[in-house]
N, C-alpha and C positions, 0 to 999 in steps of 0.2 A: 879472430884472425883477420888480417888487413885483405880486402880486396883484390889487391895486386899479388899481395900472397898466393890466395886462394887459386887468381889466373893462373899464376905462373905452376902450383901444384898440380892443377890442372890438367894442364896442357905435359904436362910431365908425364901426368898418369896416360893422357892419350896418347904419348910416345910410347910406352913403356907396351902398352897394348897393341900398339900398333907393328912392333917389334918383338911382336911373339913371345913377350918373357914373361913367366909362368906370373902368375898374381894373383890375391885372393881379396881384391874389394868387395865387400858389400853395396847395395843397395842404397844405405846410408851414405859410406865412404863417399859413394858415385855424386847424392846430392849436396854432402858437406862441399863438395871439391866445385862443383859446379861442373860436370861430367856428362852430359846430355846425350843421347840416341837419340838418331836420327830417325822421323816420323818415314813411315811407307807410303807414298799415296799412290796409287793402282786403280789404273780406269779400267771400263772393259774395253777400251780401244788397246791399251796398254797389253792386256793380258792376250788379245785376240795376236797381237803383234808378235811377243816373246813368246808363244806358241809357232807363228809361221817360221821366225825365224831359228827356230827349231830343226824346223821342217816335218811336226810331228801330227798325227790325225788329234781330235779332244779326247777319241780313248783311247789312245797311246800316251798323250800329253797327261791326263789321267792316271796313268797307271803310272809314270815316274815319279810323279808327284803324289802320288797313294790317297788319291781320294775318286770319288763316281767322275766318270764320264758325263753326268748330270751336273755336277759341278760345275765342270766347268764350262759346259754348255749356257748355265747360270751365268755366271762369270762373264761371257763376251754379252752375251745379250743383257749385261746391264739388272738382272734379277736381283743377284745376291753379287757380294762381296767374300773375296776370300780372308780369312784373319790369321792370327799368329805368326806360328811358323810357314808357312803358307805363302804367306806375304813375304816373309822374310827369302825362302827359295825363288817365289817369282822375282824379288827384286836380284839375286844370284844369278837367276837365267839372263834378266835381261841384259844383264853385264859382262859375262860370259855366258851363251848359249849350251857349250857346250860343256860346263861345268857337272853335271850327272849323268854324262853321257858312261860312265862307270856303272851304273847300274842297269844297262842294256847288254843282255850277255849277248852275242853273235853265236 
């Protein structure tokens, strides 16, 4: 397949995804097309941030995001790093904060 093909399939599939219609690529499909995801990069300045702006304590920020209050105390001080999905919810918060705010029952 030509190049510009490939682009233009491409970018087709990122519309298609991006437009909520239902799809079933593979893994494969993703790298035949040239379909890339986007890397997370997460300091612990970053995660200290999307936490304040929260407005939420580390073990309440903790418990939304279902892992130890150690964590994330790790986390701002630079210790450890969060991975997976993880990452993928921090990078959620930071974009909209109040994006799981559904799962705080009142």
């Amino acid at each position: 397949m030509r190049k510009s093909m490939k682009e233009a399939i491409g970018a087709t599939v990122r519309d298609m995804l991006n437009s909520d219609l239902k799809t079933s690529f593979t893994k494969k499909d993703f790298d035949e097309l040239g379909v890339e995801f986007s890397e997370i990069k997460i300091t612990s300045n970053d995660i200290r941030a999307i936490r304040r702006k929260t407005k939420l304590s580390q073990a309440v920020f903790a418990k939304l995001l279902n892992v130890s209050p150690s964590s994330v105390r790790q986390w701002e001080q630079g210790k450890r790093t969060p991975t997976g999905s993880t990452k993928v919810l921090l990078d959620l918060l930071e974009k909209s904060p109040h994006v799981l705010d559904y799962r705080i029952k009142a």
